[in-house]
N, C-alpha and C positions, 0 to 999 in steps of 0.2 A: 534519231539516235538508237544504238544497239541494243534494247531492253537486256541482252545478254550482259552487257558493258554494265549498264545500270546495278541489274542485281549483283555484279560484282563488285562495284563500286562500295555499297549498302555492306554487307560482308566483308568488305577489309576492315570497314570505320567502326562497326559493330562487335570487328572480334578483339577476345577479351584483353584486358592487359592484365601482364604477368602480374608486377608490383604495385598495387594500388596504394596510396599513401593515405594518412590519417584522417585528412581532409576528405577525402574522396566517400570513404570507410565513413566519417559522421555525417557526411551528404544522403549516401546513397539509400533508398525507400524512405526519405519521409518522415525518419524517426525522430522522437525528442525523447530529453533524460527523461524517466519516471518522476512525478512529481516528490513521491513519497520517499526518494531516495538523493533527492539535490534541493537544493536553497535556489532560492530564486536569483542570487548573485551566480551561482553556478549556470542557471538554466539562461541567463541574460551572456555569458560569456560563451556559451554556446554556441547562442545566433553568430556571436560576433565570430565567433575560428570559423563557420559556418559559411560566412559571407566573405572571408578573407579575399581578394584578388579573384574575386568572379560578381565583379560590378557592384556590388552593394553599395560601394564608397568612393565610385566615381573610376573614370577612367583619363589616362595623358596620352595625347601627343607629343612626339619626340622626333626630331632629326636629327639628321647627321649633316654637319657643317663641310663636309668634304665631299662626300656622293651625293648629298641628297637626301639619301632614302628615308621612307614614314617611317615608324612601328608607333604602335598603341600597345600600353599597356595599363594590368591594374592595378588600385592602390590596395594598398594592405591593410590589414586591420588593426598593424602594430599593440596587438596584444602581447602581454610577456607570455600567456599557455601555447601559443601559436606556435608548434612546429613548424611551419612554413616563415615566419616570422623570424625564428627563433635564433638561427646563424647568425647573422650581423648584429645582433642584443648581445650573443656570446661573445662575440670580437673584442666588440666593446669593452665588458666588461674585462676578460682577460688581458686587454691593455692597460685599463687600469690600474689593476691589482696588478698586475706589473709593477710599477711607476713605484710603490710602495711595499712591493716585498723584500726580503732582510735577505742578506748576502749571506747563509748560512744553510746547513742541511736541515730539513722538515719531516715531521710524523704526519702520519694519517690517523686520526681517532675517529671510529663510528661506537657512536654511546644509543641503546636504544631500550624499551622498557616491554616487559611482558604482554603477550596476546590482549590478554583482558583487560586495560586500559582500550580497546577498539570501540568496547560496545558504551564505551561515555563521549570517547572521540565522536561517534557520526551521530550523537540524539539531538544536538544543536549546534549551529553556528555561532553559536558565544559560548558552547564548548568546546568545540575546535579550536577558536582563536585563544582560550584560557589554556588548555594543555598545550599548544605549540608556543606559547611564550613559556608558560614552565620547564619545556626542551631545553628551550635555547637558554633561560638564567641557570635551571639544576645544574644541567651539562659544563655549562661556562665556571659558576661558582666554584664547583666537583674539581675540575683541572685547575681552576686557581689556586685552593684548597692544598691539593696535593702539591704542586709545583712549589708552592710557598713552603709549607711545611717538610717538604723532603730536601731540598737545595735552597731556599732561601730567595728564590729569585721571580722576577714579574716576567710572565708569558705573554706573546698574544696570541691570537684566533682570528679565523674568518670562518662563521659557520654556514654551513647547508642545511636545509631541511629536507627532508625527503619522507615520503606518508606513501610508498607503492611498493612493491616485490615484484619479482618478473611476471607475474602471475595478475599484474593491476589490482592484488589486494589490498587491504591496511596492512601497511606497516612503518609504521613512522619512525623514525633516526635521526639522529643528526652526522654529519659528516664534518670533522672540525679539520684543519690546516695548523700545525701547530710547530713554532721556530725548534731547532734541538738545542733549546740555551732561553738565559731569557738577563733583564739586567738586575743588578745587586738591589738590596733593601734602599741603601742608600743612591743608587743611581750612579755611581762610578765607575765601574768594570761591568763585563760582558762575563756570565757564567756558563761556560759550555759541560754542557752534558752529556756522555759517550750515550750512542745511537742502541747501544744494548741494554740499556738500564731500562728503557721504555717500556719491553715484555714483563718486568716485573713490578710496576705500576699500575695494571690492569684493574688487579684487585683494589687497591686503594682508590682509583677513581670508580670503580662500580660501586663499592660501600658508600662512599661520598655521596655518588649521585641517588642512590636509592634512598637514604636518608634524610635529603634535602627534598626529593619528589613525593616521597611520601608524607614527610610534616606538611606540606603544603595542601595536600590533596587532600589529608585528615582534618585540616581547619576547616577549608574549603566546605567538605563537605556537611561539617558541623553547625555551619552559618547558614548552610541549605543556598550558596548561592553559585552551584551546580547542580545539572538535571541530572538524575542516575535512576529513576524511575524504580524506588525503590531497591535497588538493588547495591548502590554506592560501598556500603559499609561489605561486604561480601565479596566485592570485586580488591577492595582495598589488603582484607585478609588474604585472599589468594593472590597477592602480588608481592606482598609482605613474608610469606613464606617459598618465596622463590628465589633462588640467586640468580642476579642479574647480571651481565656480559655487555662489558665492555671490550672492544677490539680495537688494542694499538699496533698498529702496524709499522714494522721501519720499510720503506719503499724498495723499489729495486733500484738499482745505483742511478739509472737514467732519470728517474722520479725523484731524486732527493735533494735535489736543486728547489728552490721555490718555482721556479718557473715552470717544471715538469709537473707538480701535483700540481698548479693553478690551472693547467690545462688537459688538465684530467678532472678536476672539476666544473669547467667552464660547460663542461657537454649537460651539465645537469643543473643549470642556473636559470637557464630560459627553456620553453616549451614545459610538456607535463607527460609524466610517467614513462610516454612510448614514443619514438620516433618511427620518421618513415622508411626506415632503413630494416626494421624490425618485421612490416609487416609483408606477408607470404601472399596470402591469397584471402579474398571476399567474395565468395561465390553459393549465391541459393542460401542467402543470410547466414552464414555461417564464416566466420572472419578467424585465419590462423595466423598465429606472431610466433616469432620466437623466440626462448628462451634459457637462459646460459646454463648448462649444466654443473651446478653445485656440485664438489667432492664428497664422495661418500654418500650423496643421494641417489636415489632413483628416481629422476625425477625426469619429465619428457623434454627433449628437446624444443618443442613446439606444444604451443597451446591454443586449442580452437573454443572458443565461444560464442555462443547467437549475437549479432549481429546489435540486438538491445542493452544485452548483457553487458556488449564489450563499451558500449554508451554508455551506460553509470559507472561501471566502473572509470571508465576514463574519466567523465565528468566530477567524481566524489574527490580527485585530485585535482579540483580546480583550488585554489587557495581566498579564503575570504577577502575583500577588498580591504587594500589601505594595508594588508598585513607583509612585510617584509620576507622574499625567499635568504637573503644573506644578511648577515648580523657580523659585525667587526667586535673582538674583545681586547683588553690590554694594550697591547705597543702600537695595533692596528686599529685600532678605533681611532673615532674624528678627532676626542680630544689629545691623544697623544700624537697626531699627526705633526705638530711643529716640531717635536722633540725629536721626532725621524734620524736628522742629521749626526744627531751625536749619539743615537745609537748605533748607526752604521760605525761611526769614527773607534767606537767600543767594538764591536764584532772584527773591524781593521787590524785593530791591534791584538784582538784576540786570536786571528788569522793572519800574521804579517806573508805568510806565501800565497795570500791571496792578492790576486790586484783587483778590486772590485770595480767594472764600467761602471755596475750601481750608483755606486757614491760619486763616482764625475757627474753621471747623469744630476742628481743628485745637488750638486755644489751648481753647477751652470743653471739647473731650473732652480729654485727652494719653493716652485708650488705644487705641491703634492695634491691631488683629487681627491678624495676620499671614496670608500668601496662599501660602504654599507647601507643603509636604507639611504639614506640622501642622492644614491646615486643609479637606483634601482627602480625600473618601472613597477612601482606597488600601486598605483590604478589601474585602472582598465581604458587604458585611451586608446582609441581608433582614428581612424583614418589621415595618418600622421606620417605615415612609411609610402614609398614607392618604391618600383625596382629603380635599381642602378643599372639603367639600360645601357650598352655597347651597341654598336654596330656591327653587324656581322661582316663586313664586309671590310672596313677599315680598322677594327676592332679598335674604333677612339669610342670617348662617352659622347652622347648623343645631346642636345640641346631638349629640355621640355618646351616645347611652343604654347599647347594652351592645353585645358581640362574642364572636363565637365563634370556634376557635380552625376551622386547618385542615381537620384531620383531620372533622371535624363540617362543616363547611360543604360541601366534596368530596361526601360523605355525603348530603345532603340538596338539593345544589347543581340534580337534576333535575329535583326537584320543583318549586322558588324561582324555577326557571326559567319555567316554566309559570304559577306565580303571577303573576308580572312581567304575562310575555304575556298573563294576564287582564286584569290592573289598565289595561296599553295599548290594551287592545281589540284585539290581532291576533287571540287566541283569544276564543270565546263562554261559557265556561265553566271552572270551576274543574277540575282533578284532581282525579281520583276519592279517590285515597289519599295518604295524609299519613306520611311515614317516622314509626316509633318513634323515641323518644328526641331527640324535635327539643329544639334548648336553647331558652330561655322566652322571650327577645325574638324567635324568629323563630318561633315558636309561636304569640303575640301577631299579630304579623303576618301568619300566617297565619290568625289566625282576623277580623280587618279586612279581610281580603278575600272571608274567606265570609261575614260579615255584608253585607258590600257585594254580592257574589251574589244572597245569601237577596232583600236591596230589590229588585234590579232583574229578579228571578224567573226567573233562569237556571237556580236550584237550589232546590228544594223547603225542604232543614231545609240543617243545618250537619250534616247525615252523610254520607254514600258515595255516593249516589248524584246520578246527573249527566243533564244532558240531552240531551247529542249523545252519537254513536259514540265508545267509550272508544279505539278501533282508532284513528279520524283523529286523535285526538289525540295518540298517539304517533308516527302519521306526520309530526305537526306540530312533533314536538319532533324526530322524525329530520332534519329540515329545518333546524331549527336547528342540527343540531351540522354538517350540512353545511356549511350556509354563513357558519360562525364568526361569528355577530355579536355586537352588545354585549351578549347575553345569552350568556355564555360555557358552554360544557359542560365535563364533571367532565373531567381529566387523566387520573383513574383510575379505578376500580369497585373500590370497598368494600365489604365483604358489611354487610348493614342489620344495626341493632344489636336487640338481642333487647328485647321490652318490659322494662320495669322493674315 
């Protein structure tokens, strides 16, 4: 073989890629979150984005019932912080909340509380989980509060939580979904409410919420069963003397459908803080993302942090286990889910130029899902997900044949690797040796790709021996675990299992 060929070879697989994604970025040298800046629920959900679809959790075989053809793929780690994960959880969910949103136009309210609430938020994980449920009841109460007492009528909600800024700092919000109307004290009529009255409620729900979060946090801390490390009473006064901002916003016309803002929320339901879309370059540890330029700031386009850095902070938005990212209030909560139908029937009559599909939908199903924690990955389960593999070639779905479990794919994962790269032609030849105790469907496939060899007379028989340097061929696989691509390398090194 051409050594000139070779080092060419080494140099294409080696050079860099443009967009490295988030997975890649928490891969790449080796690093873990700082102990002193994550909880060990954090540092455990790690491993897991970590391991996602590069063997950890096992590998399938799949065909195609019409060509034939193999493919292997991995399984996922079906975490909800999982960006790679994270598109078909959103789907999901957006179907849902579908099913049960009101045939009427929607506000967007983001309710959120002063800086210094930050430094109680990260001193422990039962202080975490006590302020982000204080969010979600203040914020909730706050708009019920007002809505009741300004117009007389019951609202719902569907909240978000959000604890990041472009910048992957603390900043915790809520993001509510709110109908523009809600129903009578009594339950009888549909009260709508012009879409411009909203701007001047701002105020009324910020005093509300400030007063409801602050009585709470002054007991709280008076009982001492919050950690503030001294400094509690101090932080309480400087929040106490700030005005607080609340932002309601009426949409743009395309948004003001329920359907429009649920799918402007859906993007921020699953996965955590940043997606792969965001990030620029990870080069000589040093990782750039980008960033939306605020009006009226000066603020950078792009922001570059060490490579550690961008680790905690990604990781400090991991959310404590068991704990809910979405919360349903009022008309959208479980228990008000049977009444659903005769609210709609109200909003009907309160819009007779309406013809709602809603409400057909609606009459021909009457079972409504519900969208709030009951319907929400609030654990940490893994290895639950697969891809939905296609065929390239007939673009039908592929059959799963068989799978092996982790521990065995890991195992074998070096070899499968090289397979691959025969089957694509980046390498000219098969690997030499074939681990013991491979399980049968990738045995199988292994031996489909030396019959495919033996045709195209790369390799002599279907034994050991090969035709180029067995030496470049490990350089070519050290190349690949360099530069992580979709052919993933092992996590870990298992000692080879002994023949049977």
């Amino acid at each position: 073989m051409n050594p000139r060929a070779g080092a060419d070879e080494i140099a294409r697989i080696t050079r860099p890629l443009k967009r490295p994604t988030v997975q890649q970025v928490l891969t790449r040298g080796r690093l873990h979150p700082s102990p002193s800046r994550s909880t060990a629920n954090q540092r455990k959900v790690f491993a897991q984005l970590s391991g996602c679809r590069r063997g950890r959790y096992g590998i399938q075989q799949h065909r195609c019932l019409s060509c034939g053809s193999v493919k292997l793929t991995m399984i996922s780690c079906s975490n909800r912080h999982c960006s790679v994960c994270g598109d078909g959880a959103s789907a999901a969910w957006r179907e849902r909340v579908s099913r049960i949103a009101l045939d009427c136009d929607h506000i967007h309210c983001v309710v959120t509380t002063p800086h210094e609430i930050n430094e109680l938020y990260d001193l422990s994980e039962h202080n975490t989980r006590w302020l982000s449920n204080q969010y979600y009841e203040c914020s909730g109460l706050a708009i019920e509060n007002v809505f009741r007492k300004r117009y007389g009528c019951e609202v719902g909600q569907i909240q978000v939580i959000h604890t990041w800024n472009q910048q992957l700092q603390r900043h915790v919000h809520i993001h509510t979904l709110i109908p523009a109307g809600g129903m009578s004290q009594d339950g009888a009529h549909w009260v709508t409410i012009p879409l411009e009255d909203y701007e001047a409620i701002q105020q009324d729900i910020a005093i509300e919420f400030k007063r409801l979060f602050l009585d709470r946090l002054k007991r709280r801390l008076k009982t001492g069963r919050i950690e503030d490390n001294g400094h509690g009473h101090a932080i309480l006064a400087a929040m106490a003397a700030k005005n607080w901002i609340v932002n309601v916003q009426v949409p743009h016309a395309k948004y003001q459908s329920p359907l429009g803002l649920i799918n402007y929320l859906s993007y921020y339901v699953m996965g955590t803080a940043i997606s792969d879309a965001r990030i620029v370059s990870d080069d000589h540890g040093i990782v750039v993302f980008k960033t939306k330029q605020r009006s009226g700031r000066k603020s950078p386009k792009t922001c570059a942090l060490p490579r550690q850095e961008f680790i905690d902070r990604f990781v400090s938005h991991i959310l404590p286990r068991g704990m809910f990212r979405v919360r349903c209030r009022g008309l959208y909560s479980s228990r008000a889910i049977p009444n659903l139908l005769q609210v709609r029937q109200c909003i009907s009559a309160a819009y007779p130029e309406r013809n709602s599909s809603l409400i057909e939908k609606l009459k021909a199903d009457s079972k409504v899902v519900a969208v709030d924690g009951s319907e929400e990955f609030s654990g940490e389960r893994t290895g639950s997900t697969t891809y939905r593999c296609i065929c390239p070639h007939d673009k039908t779905p592929m059959v799963t044949e068989a799978r092996a479990s982790g521990a065995d794919t890991l195992r074998c994962l070096s070899y499968l690797k090289l397979v691959i790269a025969f089957l694509k032609g980046i390498i000219p030849a098969m690997p030499p040796v074939r681990p013991a105790g491979l399980p049968y469907h990738l045995a199988r496939f292994a031996q489909l790709a030396e019959t495919k060899a033996s045709e195209s007379g790369e390799v002599t028989t279907i034994t050991r021996t090969v035709s180029i340097d067995y030496a470049l061929q490990q350089k070519i696989a050290a190349a690949f675990d360099k530069r992580k691509s979709d052919l993933p390398p092992p996590l870990i090194t298992l000692p080879r299992a002994s023949p049977r």
